[in-house]
N, C-alpha and C positions, 0 to 999 in steps of 0.2 A: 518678253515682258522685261525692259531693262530695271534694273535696284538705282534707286535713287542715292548718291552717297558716296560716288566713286569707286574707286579698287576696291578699298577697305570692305566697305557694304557690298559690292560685287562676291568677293569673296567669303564671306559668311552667309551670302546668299548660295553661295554655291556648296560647300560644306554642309548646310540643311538639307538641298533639296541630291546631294549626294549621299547621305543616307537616307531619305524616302528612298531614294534610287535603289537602295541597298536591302530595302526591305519589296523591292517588287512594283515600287510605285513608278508607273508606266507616266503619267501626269510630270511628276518631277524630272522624269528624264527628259519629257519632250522639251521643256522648258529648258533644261543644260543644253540640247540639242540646237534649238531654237538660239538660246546666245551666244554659242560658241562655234559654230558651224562656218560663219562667214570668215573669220580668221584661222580656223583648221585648214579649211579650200583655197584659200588665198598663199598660208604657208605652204603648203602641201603642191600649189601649182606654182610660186616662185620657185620651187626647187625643183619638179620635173617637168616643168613648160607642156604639159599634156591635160587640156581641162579634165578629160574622163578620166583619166589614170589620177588627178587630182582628188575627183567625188568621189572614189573605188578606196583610197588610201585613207579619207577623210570617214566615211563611213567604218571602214575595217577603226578607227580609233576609236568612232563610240561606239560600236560592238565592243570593242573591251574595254570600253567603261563600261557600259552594262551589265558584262560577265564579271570584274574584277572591284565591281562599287562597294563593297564590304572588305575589302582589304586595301583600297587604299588609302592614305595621310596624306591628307593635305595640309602644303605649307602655308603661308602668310598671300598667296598668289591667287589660291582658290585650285579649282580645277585646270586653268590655263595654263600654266608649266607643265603639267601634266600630257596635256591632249599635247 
């Protein structure tokens, strides 16, 4: 579900729905998942030219967003610099 509003609104959208994250809320995650997914796999397989080893590395990253969603600060970027 894209935020209407460019980066700016991207990124407060994502700061929100990364602390629901943070409290357990499975909803908010799939949503971070959901918009962030396609450019994790994309970075992830420009750099090892392997699709599977792509979606393996892409996954291991929102696993620790999942585990790490209450300790991390987000900058002016949102979650994206981050993953």
């Amino acid at each position: 579900m894209p935020v209407k509003g460019g980066d700016d609104s991207a990124a407060a959208g994502d700061a929100t729905l990364l602390a629901k994250t943070a409290h357990g809320d499975s909803a908010s995650f799939r949503i971070l998942v959901e918009r962030h997914i396609g450019n994790v796999t994309a970075i992830a397989r420009g750099m090892l030219r392997d699709p599977a080893e792509a979606q393996d590395i892409a996954q291991e990253a929102f696993l620790r967003l999942w585990r790490h969603a209450g300790e991390l600060e987000l900058g002016s970027g949102g979650v994206k610099p981050w993953l």
